[in-house]
N, C-alpha and C positions, 0 to 999 in steps of 0.2 A: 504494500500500500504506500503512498506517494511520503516521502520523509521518513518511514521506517526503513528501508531497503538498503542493503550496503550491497558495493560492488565489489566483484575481486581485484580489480585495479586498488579500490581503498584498503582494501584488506591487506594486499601483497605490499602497498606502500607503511603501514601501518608494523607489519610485521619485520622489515627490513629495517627497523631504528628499535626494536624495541625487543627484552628479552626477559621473561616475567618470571618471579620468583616465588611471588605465593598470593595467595585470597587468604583472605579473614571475613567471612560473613556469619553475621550476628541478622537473625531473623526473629520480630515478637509476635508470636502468632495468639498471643495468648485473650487475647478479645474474640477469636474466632467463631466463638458459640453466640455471638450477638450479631443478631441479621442486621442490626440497622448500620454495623461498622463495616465499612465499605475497604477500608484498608488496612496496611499490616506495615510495622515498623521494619526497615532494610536497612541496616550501617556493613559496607562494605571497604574492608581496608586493603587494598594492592603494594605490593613490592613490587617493583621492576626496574630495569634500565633502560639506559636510555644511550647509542651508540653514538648520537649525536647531540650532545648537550644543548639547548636553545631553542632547541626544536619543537612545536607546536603538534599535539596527536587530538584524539578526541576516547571517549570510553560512551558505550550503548547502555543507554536507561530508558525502560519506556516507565515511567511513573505519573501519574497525578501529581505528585509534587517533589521539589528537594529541597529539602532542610538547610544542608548546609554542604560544602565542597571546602576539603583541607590538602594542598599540597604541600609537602615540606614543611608542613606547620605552618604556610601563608594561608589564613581565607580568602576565597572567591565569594564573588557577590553570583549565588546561584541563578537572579534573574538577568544576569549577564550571561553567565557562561551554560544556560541549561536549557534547551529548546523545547521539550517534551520527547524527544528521542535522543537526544548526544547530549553529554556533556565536555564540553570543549577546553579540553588543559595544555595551557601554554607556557609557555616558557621551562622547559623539563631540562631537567639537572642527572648525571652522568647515575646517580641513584638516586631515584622515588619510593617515596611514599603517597600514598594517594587514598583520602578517605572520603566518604561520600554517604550523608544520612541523606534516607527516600521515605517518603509513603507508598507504599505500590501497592495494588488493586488487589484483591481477588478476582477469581476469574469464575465465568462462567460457560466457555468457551473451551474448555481440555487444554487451554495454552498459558504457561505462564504456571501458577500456585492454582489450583481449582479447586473451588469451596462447594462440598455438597452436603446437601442435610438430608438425612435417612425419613422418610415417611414413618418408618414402621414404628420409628422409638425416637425419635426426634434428635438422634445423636449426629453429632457434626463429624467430617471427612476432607482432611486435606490429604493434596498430592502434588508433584509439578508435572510437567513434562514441555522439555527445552527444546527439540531437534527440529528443523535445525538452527532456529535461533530468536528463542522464549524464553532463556536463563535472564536476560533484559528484562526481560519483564516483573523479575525478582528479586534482581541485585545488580548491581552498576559493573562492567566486565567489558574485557575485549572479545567480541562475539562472533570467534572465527574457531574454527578446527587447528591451525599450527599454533597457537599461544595458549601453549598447555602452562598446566603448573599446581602445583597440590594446594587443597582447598581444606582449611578448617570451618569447618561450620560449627555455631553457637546458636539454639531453637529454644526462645524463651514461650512454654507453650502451657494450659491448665494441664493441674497437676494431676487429672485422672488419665490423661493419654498416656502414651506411646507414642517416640518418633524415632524414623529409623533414616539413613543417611548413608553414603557409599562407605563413609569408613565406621568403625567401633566407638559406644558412646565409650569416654575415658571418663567422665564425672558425670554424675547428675545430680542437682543440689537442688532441694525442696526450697520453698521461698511461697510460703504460705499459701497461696491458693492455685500458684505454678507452679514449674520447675523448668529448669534452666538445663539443658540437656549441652555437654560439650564433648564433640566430634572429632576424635583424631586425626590430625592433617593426613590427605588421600596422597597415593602417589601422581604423577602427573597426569592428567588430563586436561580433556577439552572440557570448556564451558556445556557445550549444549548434553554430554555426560552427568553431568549433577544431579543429585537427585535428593528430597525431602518426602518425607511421608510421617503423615503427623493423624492423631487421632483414637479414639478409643476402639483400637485392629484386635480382633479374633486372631492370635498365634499360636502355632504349633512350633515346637520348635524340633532341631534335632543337629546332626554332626556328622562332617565329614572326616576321614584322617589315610592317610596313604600314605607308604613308605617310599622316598624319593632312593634316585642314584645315588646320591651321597650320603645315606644311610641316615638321613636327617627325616621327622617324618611330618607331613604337613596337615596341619588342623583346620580346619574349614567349618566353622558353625553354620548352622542352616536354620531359617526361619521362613514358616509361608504364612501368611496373614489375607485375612479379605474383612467386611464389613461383621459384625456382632449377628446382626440377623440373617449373615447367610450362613453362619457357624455349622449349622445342621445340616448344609447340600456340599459342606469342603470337603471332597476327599484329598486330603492332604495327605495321605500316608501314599498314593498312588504318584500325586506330585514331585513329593520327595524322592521316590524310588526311582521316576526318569531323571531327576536331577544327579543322583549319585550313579546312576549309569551312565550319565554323560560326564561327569566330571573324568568317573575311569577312563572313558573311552578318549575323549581332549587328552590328557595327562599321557597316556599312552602314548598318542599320536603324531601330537606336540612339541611333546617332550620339554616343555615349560612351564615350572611350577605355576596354578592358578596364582595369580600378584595381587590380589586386592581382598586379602584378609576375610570377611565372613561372603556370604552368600544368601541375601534374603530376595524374597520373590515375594512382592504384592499385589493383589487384585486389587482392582480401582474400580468406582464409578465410573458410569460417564465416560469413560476412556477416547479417544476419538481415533486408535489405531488397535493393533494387534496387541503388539508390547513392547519393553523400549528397554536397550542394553545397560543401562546406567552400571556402572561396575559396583558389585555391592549389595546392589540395590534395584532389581530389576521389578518396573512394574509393565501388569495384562491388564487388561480388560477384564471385567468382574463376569462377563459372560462365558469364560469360562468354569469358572464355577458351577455346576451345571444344574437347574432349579428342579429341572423334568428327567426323565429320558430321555436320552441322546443315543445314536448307534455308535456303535465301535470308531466310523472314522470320525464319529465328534472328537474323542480320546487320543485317535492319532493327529489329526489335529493339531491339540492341545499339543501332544507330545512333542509334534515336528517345533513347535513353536517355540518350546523352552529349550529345545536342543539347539534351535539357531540364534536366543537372544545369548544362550552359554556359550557359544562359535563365538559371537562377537567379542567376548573378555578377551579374544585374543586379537583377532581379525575387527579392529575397531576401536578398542577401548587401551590395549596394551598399544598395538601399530595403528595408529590411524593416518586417513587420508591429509593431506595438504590443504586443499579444498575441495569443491563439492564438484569438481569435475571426476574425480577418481572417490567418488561415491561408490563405485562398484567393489573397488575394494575391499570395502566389511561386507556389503548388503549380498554380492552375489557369492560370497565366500558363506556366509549364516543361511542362505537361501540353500545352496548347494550342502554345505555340510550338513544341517538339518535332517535334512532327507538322506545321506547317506550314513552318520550318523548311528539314524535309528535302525537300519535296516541291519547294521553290525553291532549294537548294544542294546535294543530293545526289544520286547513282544512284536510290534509295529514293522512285519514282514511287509506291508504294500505297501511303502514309503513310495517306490520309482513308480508303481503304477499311479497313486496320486499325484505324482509329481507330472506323468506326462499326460492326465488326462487336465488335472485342474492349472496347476500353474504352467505349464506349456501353452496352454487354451489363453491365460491372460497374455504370456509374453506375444504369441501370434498376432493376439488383436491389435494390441498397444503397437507391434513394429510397422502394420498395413497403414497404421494412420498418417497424414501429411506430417506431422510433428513428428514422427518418430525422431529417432538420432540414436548414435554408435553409442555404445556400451561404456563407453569411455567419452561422456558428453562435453560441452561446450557449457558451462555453468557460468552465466555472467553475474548474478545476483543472487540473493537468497531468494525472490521470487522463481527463480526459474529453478532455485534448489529444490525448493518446496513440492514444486511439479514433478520431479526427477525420480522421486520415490515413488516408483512405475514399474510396469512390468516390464522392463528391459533393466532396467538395475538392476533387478530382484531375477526374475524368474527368465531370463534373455542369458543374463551371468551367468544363474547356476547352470544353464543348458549348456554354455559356452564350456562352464567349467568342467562338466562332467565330460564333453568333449576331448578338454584338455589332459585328464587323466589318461583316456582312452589313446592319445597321441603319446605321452611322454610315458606312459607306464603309471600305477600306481605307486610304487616304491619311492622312485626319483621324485614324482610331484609331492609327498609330504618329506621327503628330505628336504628339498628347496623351500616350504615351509618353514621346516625346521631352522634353517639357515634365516629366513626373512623374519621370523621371531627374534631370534638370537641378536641379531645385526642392528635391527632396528625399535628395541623394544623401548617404550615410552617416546617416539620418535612421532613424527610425520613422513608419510611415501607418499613419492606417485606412481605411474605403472611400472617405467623404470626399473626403479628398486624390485619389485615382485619379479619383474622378467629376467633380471638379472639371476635371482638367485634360482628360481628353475632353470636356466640355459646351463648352469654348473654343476647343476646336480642330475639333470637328464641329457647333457651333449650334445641337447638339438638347439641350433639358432630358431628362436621364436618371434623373431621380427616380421616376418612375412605374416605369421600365424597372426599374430596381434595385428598387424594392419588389417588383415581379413578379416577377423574376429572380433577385434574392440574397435578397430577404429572406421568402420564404416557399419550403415544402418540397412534394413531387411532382411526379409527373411527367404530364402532359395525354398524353391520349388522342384520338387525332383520324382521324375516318371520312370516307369521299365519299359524298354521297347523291345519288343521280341520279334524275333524271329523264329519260323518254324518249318518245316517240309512236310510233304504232304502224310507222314505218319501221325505227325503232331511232335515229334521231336524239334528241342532251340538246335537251330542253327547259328544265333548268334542271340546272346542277350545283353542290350547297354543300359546306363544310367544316363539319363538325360539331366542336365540342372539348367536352369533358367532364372529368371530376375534378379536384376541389380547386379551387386558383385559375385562374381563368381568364385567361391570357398573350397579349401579345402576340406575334406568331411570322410573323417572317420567313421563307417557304419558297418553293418552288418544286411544280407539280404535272405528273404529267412522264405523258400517255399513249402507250402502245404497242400497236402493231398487229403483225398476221402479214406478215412478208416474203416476198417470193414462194420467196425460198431457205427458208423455216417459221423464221427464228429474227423473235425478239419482239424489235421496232426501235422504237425514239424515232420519234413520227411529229410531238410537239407538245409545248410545253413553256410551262407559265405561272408567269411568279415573281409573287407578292402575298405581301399584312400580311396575315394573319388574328388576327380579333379577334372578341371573345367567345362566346359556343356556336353561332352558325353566320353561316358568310359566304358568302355567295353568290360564285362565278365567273361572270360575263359573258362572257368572252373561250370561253369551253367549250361553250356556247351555239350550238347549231346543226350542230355536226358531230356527224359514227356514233360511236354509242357505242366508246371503244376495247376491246381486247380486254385490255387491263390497264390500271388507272388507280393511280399510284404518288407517293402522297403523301408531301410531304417528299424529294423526287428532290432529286439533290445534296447532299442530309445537310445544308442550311442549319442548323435548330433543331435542339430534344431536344425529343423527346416520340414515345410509342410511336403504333404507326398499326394500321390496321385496312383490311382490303379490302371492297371491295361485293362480293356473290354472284358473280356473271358473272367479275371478275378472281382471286377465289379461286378457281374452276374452272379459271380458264386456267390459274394455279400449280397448280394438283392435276396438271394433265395436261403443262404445257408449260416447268414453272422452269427448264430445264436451256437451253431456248430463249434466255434471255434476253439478249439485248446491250446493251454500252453505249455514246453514243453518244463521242465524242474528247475532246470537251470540250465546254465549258460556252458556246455559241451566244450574241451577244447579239440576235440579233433573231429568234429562235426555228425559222430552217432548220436545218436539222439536216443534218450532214455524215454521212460512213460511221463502220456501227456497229461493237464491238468483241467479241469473248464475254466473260462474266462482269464483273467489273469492279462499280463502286459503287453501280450499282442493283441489281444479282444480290445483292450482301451484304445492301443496305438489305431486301432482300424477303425473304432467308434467316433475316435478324437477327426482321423481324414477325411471321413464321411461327412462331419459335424462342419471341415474346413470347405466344402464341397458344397454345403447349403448355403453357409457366410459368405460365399464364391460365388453366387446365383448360378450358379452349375448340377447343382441336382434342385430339385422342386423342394419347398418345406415339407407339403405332402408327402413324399418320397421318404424324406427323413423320418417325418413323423410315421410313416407304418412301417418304418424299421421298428421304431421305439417300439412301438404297439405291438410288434409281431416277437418281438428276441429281451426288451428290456428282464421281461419278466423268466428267464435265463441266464441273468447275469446272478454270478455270484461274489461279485465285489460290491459291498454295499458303496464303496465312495464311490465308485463308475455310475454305480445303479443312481445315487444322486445327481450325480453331473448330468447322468440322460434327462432326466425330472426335469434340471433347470433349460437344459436346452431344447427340448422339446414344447418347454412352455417359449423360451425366445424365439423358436422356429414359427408356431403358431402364432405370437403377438405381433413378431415384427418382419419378418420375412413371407406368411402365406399370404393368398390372396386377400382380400378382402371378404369377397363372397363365399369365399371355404369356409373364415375362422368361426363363425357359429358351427358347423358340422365339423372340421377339428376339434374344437373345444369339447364338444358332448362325447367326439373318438377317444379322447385323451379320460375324461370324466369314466365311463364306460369301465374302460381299460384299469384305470387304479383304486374300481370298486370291483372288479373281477380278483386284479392280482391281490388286494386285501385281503378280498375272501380266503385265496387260496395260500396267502402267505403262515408259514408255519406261527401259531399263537405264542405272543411274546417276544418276540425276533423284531430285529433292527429291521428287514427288509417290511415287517409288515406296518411299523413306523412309518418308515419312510412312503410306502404307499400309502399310508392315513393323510402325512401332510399334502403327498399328491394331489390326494382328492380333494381337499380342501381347496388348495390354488385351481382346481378347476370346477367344480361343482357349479351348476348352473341351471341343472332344471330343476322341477319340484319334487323329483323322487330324491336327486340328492340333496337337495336343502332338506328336506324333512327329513330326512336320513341324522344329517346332522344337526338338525336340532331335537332329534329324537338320541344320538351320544349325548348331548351338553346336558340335557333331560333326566336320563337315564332310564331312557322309555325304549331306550334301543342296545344293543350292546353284541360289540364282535370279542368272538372268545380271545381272551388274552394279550385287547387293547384295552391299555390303560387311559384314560382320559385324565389326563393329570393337566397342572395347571398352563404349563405352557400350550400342551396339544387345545386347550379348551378357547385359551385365547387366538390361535388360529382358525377356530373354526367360530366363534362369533367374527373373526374378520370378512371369514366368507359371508355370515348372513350380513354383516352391515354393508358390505360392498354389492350386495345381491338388493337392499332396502326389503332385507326379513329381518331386521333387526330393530327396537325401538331404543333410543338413547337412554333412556331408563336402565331398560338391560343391560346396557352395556356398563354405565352406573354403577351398578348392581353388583357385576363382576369385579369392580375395582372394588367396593366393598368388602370381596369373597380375597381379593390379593393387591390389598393398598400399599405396593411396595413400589420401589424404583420403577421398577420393570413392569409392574401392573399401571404404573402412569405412563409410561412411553406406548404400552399397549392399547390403552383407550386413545389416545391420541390419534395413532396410526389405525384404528377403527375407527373413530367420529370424522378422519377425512378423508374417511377409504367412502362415506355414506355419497350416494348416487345423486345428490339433489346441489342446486347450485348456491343454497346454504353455503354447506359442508365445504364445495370447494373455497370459497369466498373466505370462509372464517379459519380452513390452512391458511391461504393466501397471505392474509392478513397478519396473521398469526407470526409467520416467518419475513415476510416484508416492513410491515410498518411499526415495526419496535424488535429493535435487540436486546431484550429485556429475555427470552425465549432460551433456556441453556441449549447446548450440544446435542443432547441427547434427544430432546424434543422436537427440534428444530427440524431433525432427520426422520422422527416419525411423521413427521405434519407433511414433508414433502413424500414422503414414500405412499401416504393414503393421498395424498391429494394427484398425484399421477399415477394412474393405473389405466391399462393398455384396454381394459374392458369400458370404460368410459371417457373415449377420446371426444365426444360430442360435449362434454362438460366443462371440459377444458380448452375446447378448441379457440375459445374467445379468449384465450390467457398469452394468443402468441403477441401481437402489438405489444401488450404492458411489461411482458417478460424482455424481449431486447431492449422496449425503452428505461428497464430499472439497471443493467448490467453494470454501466460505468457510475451509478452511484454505489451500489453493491460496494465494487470491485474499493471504492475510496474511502468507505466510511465503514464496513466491516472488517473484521479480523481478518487474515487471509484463509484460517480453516474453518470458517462460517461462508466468507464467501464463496471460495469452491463449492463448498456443500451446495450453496442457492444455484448457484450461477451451471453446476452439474446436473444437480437434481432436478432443479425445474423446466432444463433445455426441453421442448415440446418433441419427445424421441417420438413420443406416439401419434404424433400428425404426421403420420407419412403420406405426406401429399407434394406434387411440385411448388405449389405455394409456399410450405412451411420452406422447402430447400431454396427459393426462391429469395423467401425473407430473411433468410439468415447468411446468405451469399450478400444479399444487401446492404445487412448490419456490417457485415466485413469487410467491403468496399467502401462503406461512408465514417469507418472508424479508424483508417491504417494503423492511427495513434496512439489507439489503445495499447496497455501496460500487454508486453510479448504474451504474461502469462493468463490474462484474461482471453487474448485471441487464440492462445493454444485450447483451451478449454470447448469455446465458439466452433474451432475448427474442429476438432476431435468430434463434436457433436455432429456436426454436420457431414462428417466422413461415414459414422454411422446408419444418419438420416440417406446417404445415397447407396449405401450399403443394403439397405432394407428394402428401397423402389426398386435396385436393381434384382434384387432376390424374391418380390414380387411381382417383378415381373414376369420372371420365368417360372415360376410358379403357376402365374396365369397362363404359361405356353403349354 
């Protein structure tokens, strides 16, 4: 937003005079439990140098006010030197001291200190969250990634909390109705790492301890905490268990003692992301804690999650980046290790299959978009950092990365790790550094590879082209690649035939380099055509794929067939196959890029689903079909199909219900199915005869989360009376049972309902985070685009006030959320080519948003239209 923003020019100037030696921040939170005090006392004291005495820098504060400003023991007149974002210190001497008393806000926004108060019990909850640059908003600081430096924190807070901090409390001294909690200085880090968490927190505790190399043995306290009233849904003992399997498995791999003393992991409110590396001090989102039933991949999930924010203690928090252009650094290193990870120290055997259905599916889309850019981005500001944290950072990287094992060996790529730890621990890198120390440990120059790989943006497109003779034997089999730059690519080509029991078996498997737009296979050469040929088997690369004729048939007719084999053969026999598993997802995942593509019909898609979903035995596939099967229907089929889609889909996951084993995730997850599609009267009564309990399927639980999905469907259907739904927050007045009626009251069909979201989220920031996101999720819904269709004028003309006077992560929310995805019409694409043409001027990161939407919106006419062919 215009005057908070720093550039990397300011930053890089900033950091070339200056070289910091510690924080001192002293926070008084201790009025917190009173709503009418808007602010929290902030005294921050900096050490640093200064390589060029005389020299004029500035330090980042966003506060309502400052007290006072002391350097070298001279005062500043703070209405001279303090703008509402900088405060401006001149005249700097070869060593500083630099102190700075604030009032700073609470937040209601997840950025900055966030003040939430419990419904249930009226109990208050603070937390921060910095990244990439919200520590400002807390305490007065140089608010970049290279001006690390250890931090004492001092949390003057009521004396019934708990506050917990990246390092170990060293005192805590009672002071009558407080206590003063003081925080042993951390090792070096970056600002936007910091972290505070304050409040009356539910803890378990427990302890790490391993014997190192040097016969010395290291202790790691553990702590996982969330709100008092979610006390009873923590399974905190399951928490813990992935936590100490990942420490084994790091520690192993590594080979660098964990560096930052204890290890606490807190669930938050409100949260507005996953969960966030702070060293120490790692907070989630309290939605993991989980209120209802969830299936098994809610759990790996979870798991993959805490495995990758533990990656970062190394990959981020020990080594981190320079600046926010080698963002990929930590993000595709905890992305990737995550998932692999779990799949070597956990229960959580499907890591890679979730990996290439769900997060491959986000990195594809993000790279098709106009914005895309290389993995290794061009970051000019924190606006454009802010946007970065994408699916090419995250799930682009770890594809790349897993890539990159595949290339250099596993061995060598975590020696070269090893080495990049060692070398540069509490440092800054940029790619460089990393590439350096893999080319030493694996022998291969990686400069090409990294040009190919990090430094240019899409994603290749790669076909089989067969040849055959008239027995039906290859005569010659290639790899075709196509779009953009053309990559080296490590993969595997994996043919399958009919088994005599009819399912589709591994009968041959060939790993090779493909390199430039076509390579020939030799080794394929001679045998029967298979009856499926599946490029890219084993999910080696990234890059989307494409079938010959003859193997699309066999998927039109047989995907539910498909098996996989145990694992991964090295001399290419093939042991006994399995059902489903990571070639079913790889070929669910191509078929899925094939509809996005307007190259197969939605219909198409969708009676794949209908015809083989209910054969999958990966529950997190079996989800990802749910979601995209509902995307294919709302925003890719015709227009005239989606009522008889809708009721195909509706149909379908009150069959597989019925027939799904009682008690089972798979019959879960067909419950929520039905819900997102329910539309006639049999199934509205249906479920209002579960919510009832005038109805009942054996060994579906209707517990409180499933109950609030299914009042969602009647309020969005107008079977719902406000009352009821009332009524239900009554039955669950908690956090979650408010963001729930929300996102029902503007899910309701009438133009009420949308008018008073609108409103709701537009003309007052009064609205927190969490609510904000429910109000726009009921208030756009794909089933009532006539309701909304008069919201397109007012939405492009609110954008550039948005984008000035909101937070930057409220307004992404509005300015994402409320884009009109679901007027797919040439007018809507019409109108928003317009906005873009009469705005050039707009902040880059507002138009990236504008355009991303509108990549979509042409995305969906082109996929409806061949739908209607």
């Amino acid at each position: 937003m215009p005057g908070k923003n720093l550039t990397r020019e300011e930053a890089q100037q900033r950091a070339d005079i200056l070289t910091l030696d510690s924080y001192r921040v002293h926070l008084d939170v201790s009025a917190a439990t009173d709503p009418a005090v808007a602010t929290f006392g902030s005294t921050t004291t900096l050490s640093f140098r200064c390589s060029t005495p005389g020299a004029d820098t500035f330090v980042d504060l966003l506060a309502p006010a400052v007290r006072s400003v002391t350097l070298n023991g001279r005062a500043l007149d703070p209405a001279e030197v303090f703008d509402g974002v900088r405060v401006s210190v001149p005249g700097l001497a070869e060593q500083n001291e630099l102190v700075i008393e604030a009032d700073c806000a609470y937040s209601r926004t997840g950025e900055g200190l966030h003040r939430f108060v419990d419904p249930v019990d009226g109990e208050t909850y603070l937390y921060t969250h910095f990244e990439p640059a919200d520590s400002r908003r807390v305490f007065a600081n140089f608010e970049q990634p290279d001006l690390k430096a250890p931090f004492s924190f001092t949390v003057t807070a009521p004396a019934a909390w708990d506050v917990y901090a990246n390092a170990v409390d060293e005192r805590v001294t009672a002071e009558g109705a407080v206590k003063v909690w003081e925080f042993a200085p951390t090792k070096p880090i970056s600002t936007y790492l910091t972290a505070v968490v304050a409040g009356p927190y539910h803890v378990v505790r427990d302890h790490y301890s391993r014997k190192l190399a040097d016969g010395t043995t290291l202790e790691i306290p553990l702590a996982a905490t969330c709100r008092k009233s979610l006390a009873r849904y923590f399974d905190a003992d399951e928490i813990l268990t992935v936590t100490k399997q990942g420490l084994d498995y790091f520690h192993e791999e590594f080979d660098y003692p964990y560096p930052f003393g204890k290890y606490d992991q807190c669930f938050v409110p409100e949260y507005n992301i996953g969960a966030m590396e702070n060293p120490g001090c790692v907070t989630f989102r309290e939605e993991f804690v989980f209120r209802s039933k969830v299936t098994d991949a809610a759990y790996e999930g979870r798991a993959n999650v805490i495995l990758h924010e533990m990656a970062h203690m190394w990959f981020g928090d020990l080594v981190t980046m320079k600046w926010w252009d080698d963002l990929w650094l930590k993000e595709s290193f905890a992305d990737f290790m995550g998932s692999f990870s779990q799949i070597e120290a956990t229960r959580y055997q499907a890591a890679w299959i979730t990996f290439a259905n769900r997060r491959k599916a986000w990195a594809y889309r993000q790279d098709q978009f106009p914005t895309t850019h290389p993995i290794t981005a061009d970051i000019r500001d924190l606006e454009d950092a802010k946007l970065n944290f994408d699916g090419i950072t995250y799930a682009k990287g770890a594809s790349v990365l897993k890539q990159l094992v595949a290339y250099v060996g596993r061995d060598a790529f975590f020696e070269g790790v090893r080495h990049y730890f060692k070398r540069h621990a509490f440092g800054n890198t940029v790619l460089g550094d990393l590439l350096e120390a893999l080319e030493a440990t694996s022998g291969r120059d990686l400069t090409a590879w990294a040009a190919a790989w990090l430094q240019t943006s899409g994603v290749n497109l790669l076909t089989p082209q067969l040849t055959c003779d008239a027995e039906g034997r290859i005569t010659e089999f290639a790899v075709l690649q196509e779009s953009g730059t053309l990559r080296p690519h490590r993969l595997a080509v994996g043919c399958y035939d009919r088994a005599e029991d009819g399912t589709l078996v591994r009968t041959q498997r060939v790993e090779l380099d493909v390199t430039g737009a076509r390579t020939v296979v030799p080794e394929l050469a001679g045998r029967v055509r298979p009856d499926l040929v599946l490029l890219n088997d084993d999910d080696l690369t990234y890059c989307k794929i494409r079938f010959d004729d003859h193997s699309l048939a066999t998927l039109r007719s047989s995907l539910g067939d498909l098996s996989d084999p145990p694992s991964l053969p090295a001399d290419g026999q093939e042991g006994p196959s399995r059902p489903g598993g990571l070639a079913r997802a790889l070929t669910w995942s191509a078929v899925w890029n094939l509809t996005r593509d307007g190259l197969m019909p939605a219909r198409d898609y969708v009676d794949l689903v209908l015809r083989f979903a209910g054969t999958e035995s990966d529950i997190g596939v079996l989800q990802s079909l749910h979601g995209q099967a509902k995307a294919a229907l709302d925003l890719y089929a015709a227009p005239e199909w989606r009522a008889e889609g809708a009721g195909l889909l509706a149909e379908c996951a009150l069959r597989e219900l019925r027939a799904a084993a009682p008690g089972s995730d798979h019959q879960l997850a067909w419950a929520r199915f039905l819900s997102q599609n329910a539309g006639g009267s049999e199934h509205l009564q249906l479920i209002r005869g579960l919510l009832a309990g005038t109805a009942r399927i054996d060994g579906l639980e209707i517990d409180q989360e499933l109950r609030w999905d299914l009042w969602l469907t009647l309020a969005a259907a107008s079977e719902a009376q406000e009352a009821e739904l009332r009524g239900e927050l009554e039955r669950d007045n908690t956090a979650s049972g408010k963001q729930h009626l929300t996102h029902c009251l503007a899910a309701r069909p009438t133009a009420e309902a949308k008018a008073a979201a609108w409103a709701a989220v537009v003309d007052s920031d009064e609205l927190p985070n969490a609510l904000v996101e429910a109000s726009i999720a009921g208030f756009n819904l794909a089933g009532q685009r006539e309701l909304t269709a008069g919201y397109l004028e007012p939405y492009f003309e609110l954008l550039e006030t948005v984008w000035a006077q909101r937070s930057i992560e409220i307004a992404m929310r509005i300015v994402g959320g409320f884009f009109p995805r679901y007027q797919t019409t040439e007018a809507t694409l019409a109108a928003t080519d317009a906005w873009l043409a009469s705005h050039p001027q707009a902040a880059p990161a507002l138009r990236r948003l504008v355009l991303e939407g509108r990549d979509d919106l042409a995305r969906a006419l082109r996929a409806q239209a061949c739908d209607q062919g």
